[in-house]
Short mmCIF file of the C-alpha atoms (twelve columns), coordinates in Angstrom:
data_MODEL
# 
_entry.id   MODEL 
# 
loop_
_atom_site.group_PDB 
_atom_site.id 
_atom_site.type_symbol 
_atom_site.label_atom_id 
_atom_site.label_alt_id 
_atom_site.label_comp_id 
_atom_site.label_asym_id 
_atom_site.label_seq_id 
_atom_site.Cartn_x 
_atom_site.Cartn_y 
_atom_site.Cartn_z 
_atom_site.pdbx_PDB_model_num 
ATOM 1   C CA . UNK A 1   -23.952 0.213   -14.313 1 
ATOM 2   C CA . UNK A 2   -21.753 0.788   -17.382 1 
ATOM 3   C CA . UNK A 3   -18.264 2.653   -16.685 1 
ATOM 4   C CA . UNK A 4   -19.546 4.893   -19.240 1 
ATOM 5   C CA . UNK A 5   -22.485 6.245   -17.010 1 
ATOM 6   C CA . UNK A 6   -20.015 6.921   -14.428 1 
ATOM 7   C CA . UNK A 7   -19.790 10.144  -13.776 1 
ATOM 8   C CA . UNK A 8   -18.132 12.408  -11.317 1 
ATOM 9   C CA . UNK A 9   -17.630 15.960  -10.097 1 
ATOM 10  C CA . UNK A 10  -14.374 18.035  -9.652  1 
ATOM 11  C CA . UNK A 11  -15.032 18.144  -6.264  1 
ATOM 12  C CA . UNK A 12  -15.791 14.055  -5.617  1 
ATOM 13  C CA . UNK A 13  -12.436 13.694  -7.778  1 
ATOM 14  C CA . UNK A 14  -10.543 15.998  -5.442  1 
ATOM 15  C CA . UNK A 15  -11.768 14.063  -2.361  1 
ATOM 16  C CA . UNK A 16  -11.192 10.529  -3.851  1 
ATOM 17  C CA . UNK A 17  -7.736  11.732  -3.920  1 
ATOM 18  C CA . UNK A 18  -7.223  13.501  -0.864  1 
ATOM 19  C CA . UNK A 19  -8.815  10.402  0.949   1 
ATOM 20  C CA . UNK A 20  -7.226  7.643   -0.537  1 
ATOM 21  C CA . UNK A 21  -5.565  5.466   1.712   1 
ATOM 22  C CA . UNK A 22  -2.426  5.830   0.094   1 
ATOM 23  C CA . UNK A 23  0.376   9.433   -0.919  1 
ATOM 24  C CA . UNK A 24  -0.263  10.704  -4.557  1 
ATOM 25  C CA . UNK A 25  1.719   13.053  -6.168  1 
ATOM 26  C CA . UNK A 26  2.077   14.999  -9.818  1 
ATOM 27  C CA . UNK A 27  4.817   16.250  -11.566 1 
ATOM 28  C CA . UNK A 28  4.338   18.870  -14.812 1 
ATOM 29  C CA . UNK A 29  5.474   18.113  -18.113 1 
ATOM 30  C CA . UNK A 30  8.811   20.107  -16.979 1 
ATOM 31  C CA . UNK A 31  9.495   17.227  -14.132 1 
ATOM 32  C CA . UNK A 32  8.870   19.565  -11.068 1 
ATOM 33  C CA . UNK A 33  6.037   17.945  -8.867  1 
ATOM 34  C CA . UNK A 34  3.222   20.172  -8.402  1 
ATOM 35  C CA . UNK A 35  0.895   18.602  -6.185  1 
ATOM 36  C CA . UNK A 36  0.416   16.055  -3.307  1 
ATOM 37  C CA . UNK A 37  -2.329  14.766  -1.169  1 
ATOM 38  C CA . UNK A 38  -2.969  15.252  1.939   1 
ATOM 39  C CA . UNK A 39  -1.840  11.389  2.880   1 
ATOM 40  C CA . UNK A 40  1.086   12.738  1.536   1 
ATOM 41  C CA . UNK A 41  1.548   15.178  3.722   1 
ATOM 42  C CA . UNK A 42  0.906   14.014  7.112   1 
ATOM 43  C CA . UNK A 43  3.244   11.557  6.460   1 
ATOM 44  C CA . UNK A 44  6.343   14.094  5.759   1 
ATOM 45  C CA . UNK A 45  4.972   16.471  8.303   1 
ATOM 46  C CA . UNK A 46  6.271   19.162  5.778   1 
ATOM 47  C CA . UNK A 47  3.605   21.800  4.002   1 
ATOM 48  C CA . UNK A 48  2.741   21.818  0.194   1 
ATOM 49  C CA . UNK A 49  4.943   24.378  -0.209  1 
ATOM 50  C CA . UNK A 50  7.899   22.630  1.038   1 
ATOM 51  C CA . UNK A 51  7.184   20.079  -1.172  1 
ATOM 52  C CA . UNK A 52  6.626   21.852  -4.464  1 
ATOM 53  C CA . UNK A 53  9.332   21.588  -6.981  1 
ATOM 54  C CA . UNK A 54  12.174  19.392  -6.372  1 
ATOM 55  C CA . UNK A 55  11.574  20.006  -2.274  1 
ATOM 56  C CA . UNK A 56  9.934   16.503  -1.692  1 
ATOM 57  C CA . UNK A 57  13.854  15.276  -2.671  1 
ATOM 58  C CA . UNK A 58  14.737  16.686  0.799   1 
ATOM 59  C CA . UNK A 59  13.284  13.643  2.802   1 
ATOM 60  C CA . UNK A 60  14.313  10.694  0.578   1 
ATOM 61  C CA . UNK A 61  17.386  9.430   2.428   1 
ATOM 62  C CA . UNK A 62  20.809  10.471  0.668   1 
ATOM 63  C CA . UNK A 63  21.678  6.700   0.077   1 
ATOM 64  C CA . UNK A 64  18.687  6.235   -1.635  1 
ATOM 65  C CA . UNK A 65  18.670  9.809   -3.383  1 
ATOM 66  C CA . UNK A 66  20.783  9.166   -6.791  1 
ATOM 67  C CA . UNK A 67  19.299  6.050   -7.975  1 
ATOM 68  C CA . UNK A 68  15.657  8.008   -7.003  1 
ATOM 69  C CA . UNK A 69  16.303  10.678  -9.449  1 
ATOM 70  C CA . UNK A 70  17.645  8.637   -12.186 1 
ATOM 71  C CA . UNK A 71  14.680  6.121   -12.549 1 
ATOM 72  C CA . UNK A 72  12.735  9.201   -12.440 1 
ATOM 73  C CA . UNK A 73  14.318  11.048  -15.098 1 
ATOM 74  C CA . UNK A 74  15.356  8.903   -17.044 1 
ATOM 75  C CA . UNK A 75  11.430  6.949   -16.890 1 
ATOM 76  C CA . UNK A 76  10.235  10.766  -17.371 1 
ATOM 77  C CA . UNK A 77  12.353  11.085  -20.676 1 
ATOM 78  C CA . UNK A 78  10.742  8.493   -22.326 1 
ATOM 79  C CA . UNK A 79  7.398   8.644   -20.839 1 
ATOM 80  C CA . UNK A 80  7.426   5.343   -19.262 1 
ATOM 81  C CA . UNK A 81  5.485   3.949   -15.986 1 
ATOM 82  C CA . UNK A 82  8.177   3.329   -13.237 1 
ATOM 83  C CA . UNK A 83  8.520   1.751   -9.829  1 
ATOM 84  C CA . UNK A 84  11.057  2.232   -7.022  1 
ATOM 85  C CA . UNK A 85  11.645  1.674   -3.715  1 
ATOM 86  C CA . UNK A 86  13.490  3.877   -1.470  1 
ATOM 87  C CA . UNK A 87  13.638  4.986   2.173   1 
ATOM 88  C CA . UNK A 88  11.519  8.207   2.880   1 
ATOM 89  C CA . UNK A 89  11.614  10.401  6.235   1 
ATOM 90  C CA . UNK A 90  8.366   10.254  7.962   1 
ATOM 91  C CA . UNK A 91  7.265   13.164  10.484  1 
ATOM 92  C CA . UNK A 92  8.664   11.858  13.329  1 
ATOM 93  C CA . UNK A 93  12.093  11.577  11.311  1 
ATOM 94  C CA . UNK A 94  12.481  7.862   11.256  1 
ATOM 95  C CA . UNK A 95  13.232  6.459   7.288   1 
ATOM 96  C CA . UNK A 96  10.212  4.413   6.174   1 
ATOM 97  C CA . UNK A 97  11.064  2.092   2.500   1 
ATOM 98  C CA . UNK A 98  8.134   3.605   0.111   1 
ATOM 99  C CA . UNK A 99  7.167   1.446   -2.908  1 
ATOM 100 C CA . UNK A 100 6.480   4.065   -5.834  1 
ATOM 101 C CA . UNK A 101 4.502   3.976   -8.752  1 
ATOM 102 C CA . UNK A 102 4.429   6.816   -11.356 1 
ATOM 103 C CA . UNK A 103 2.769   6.662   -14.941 1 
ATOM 104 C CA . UNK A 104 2.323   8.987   -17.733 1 
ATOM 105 C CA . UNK A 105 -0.766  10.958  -18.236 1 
ATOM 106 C CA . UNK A 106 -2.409  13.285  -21.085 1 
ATOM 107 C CA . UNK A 107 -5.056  15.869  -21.621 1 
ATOM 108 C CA . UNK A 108 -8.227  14.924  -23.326 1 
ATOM 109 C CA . UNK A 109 -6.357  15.953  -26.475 1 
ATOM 110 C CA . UNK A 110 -3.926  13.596  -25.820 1 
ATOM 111 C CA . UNK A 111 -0.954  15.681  -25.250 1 
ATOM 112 C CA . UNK A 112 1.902   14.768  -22.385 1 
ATOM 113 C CA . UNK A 113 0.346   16.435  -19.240 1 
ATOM 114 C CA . UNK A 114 3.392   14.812  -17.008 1 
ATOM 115 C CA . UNK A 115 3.241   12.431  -14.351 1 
ATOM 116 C CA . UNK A 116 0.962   11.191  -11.592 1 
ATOM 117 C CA . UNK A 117 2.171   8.809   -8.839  1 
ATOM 118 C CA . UNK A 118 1.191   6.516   -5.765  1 
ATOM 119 C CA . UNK A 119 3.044   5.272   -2.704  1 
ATOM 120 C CA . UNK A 120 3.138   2.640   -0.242  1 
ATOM 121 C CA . UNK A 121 5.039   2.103   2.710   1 
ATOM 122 C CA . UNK A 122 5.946   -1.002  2.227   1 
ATOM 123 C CA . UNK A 123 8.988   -1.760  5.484   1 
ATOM 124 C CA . UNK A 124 7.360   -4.322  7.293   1 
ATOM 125 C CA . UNK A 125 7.836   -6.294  3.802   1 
ATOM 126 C CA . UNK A 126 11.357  -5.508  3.375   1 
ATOM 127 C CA . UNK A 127 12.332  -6.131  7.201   1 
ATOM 128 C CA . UNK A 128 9.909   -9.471  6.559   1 
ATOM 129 C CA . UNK A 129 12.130  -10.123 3.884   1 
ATOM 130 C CA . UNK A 130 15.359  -9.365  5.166   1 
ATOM 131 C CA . UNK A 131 14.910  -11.826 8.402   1 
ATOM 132 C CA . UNK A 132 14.308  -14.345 6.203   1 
ATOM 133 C CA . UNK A 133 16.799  -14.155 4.206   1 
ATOM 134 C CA . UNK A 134 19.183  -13.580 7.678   1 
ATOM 135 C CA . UNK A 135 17.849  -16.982 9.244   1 
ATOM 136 C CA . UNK A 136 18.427  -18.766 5.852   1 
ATOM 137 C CA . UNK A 137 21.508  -17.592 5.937   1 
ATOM 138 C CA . UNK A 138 22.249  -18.437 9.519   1 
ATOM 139 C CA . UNK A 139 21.086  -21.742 9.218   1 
ATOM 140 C CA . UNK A 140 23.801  -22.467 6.140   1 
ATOM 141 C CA . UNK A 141 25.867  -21.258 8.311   1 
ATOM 142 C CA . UNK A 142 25.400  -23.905 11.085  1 
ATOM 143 C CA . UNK A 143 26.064  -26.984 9.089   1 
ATOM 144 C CA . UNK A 144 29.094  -25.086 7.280   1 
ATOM 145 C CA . UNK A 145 32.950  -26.222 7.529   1 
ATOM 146 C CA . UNK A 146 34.489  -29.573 8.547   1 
ATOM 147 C CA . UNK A 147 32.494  -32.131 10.209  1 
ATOM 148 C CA . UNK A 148 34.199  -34.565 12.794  1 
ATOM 149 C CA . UNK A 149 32.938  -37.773 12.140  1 
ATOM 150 C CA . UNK A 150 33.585  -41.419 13.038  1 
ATOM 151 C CA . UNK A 151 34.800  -43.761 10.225  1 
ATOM 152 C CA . UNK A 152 33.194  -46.378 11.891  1 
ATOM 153 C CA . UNK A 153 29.536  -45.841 13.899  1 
ATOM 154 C CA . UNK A 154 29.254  -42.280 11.991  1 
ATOM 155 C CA . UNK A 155 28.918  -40.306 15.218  1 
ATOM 156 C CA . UNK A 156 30.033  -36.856 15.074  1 
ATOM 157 C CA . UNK A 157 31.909  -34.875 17.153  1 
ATOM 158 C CA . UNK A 158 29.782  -31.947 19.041  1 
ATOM 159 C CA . UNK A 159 31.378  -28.258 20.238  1 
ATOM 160 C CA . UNK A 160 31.847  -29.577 23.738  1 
ATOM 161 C CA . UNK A 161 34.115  -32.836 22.533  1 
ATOM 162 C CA . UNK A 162 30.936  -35.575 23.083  1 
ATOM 163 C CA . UNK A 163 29.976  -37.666 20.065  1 
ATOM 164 C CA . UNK A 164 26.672  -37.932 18.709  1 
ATOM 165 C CA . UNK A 165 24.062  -39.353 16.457  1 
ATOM 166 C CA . UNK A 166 24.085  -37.650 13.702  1 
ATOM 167 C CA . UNK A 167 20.730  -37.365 13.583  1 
ATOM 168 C CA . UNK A 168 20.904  -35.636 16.759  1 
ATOM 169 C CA . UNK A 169 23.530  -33.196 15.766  1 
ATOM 170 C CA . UNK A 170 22.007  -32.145 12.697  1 
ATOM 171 C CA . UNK A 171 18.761  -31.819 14.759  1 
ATOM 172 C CA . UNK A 172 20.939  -29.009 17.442  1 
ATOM 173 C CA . UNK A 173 22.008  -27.252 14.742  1 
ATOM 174 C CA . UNK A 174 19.226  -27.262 11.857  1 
ATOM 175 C CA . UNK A 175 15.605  -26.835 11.310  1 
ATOM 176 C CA . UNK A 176 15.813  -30.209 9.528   1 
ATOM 177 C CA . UNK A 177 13.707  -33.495 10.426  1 
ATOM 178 C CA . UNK A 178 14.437  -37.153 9.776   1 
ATOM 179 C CA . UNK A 179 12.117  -40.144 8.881   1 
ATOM 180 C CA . UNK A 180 13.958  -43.328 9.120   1 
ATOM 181 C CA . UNK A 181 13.674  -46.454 6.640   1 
ATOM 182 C CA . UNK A 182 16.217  -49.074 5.311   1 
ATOM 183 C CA . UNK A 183 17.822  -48.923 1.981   1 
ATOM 184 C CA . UNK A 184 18.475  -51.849 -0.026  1 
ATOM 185 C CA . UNK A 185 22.327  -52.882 0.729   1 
ATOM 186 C CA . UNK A 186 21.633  -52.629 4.580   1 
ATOM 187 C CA . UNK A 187 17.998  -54.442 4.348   1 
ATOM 188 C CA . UNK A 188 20.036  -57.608 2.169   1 
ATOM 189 C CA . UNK A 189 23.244  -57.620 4.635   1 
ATOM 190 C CA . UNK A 190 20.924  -57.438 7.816   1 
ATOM 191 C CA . UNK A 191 17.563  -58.928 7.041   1 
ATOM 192 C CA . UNK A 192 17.302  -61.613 4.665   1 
ATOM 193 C CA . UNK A 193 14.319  -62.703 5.887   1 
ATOM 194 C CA . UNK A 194 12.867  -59.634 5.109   1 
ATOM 195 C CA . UNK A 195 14.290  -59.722 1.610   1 
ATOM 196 C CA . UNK A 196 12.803  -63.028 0.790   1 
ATOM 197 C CA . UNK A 197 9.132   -62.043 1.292   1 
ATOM 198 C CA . UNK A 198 9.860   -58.831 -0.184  1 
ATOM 199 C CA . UNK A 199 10.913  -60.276 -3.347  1 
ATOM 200 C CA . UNK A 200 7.597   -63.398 -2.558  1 
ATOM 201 C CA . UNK A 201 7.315   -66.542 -3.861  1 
ATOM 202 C CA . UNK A 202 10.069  -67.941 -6.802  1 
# 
């Protein structure tokens, strides 16, 4: 069916949005939000009314608050889509990290109409992201600072004062792996043999 033959009521709008799986919110032309959905609102626990205005400000965490308002005033001032993250109290008053989206919109005469916007909760990503980043981190660590290591055989020195391969040691203390092989020096100096039917027949 063409998009154009797509048609709607008020009322399937209103419960498209109300239903959605995700929070939607609106703002007037004057930057003061004047709606949200009901997603919205089960998450905060709070009532519309609470939330009208500048009140849905009161739940983003004060850290978080500042930069908030800035990429939304300063996005609103020039009428320009946005996205931010930033940590929002849920109902139960633990933070949650929301990913927010917010574009322009107009009336059918194409004037400014302000702003509507969608959220995620998006903090299994972050913490996702921030254990990787910790165990990447960690494992630099491991293999970090001055390695004792014999001149001669190339064992190294472990924590407890025993001396081993270094494959082994690197093993203990990394997520690396090893495949062994023979370069050229060591294959000429301790295989000849080899060398000769490597190169074949003069």
């Amino acid at each position: 069916m063409p998009l154009d033959d797509v048609r709607l009521t008020a009322n399937e709008y209103r419960l498209l949005v109300e239903r959605a799986p995700i929070m939607v919110w609106r703002a007037e032309p004057g930057k003061k939000c004047d709606y949200f959905n009901q997603v919205w609102l089960e998450f905060t626990g709070r009532s519309m009314e609470q939330e009208l205005g500048d009140g849905w400000a009161e739940g983003v965490h004060p850290e978080d608050l500042d930069a908030c308002y800035q990429t939304y005033v300063s996005a609103f001032d020039r009428r320009q889509a946005f996205e931010m993250e930033y940590r929002l109290r849920r109902h139960d008053g633990a933070y949650r990290w929301i990913f927010d989206r917010g574009v322009p919109f107009t009336t059918d005469d194409g004037e400014f109409a302000g702003y509507i916007g969608s959220c995620v909760d998006v903090t299994e990503r972050r913490e996702a992201q921030q254990a990787l980043a910790r165990a990447a981190e960690l494992e630099l660590q491991l293999l970090r600072g001055i390695l004792p290591i014999c001149s001669h055989c190339k064992r190294i020195r472990d924590d407890d004062g025993s001396w081993s391969q270094i494959e082994g040691y690197v093993a203990r203390h990394s997520a690396a792996e090893f495949s062994h092989g023979i370069c050229p020096s060591c294959l000429h100096e301790h295989y000849p043999d080899l060398m000769d039917d490597v190169a074949g027949p003069a």
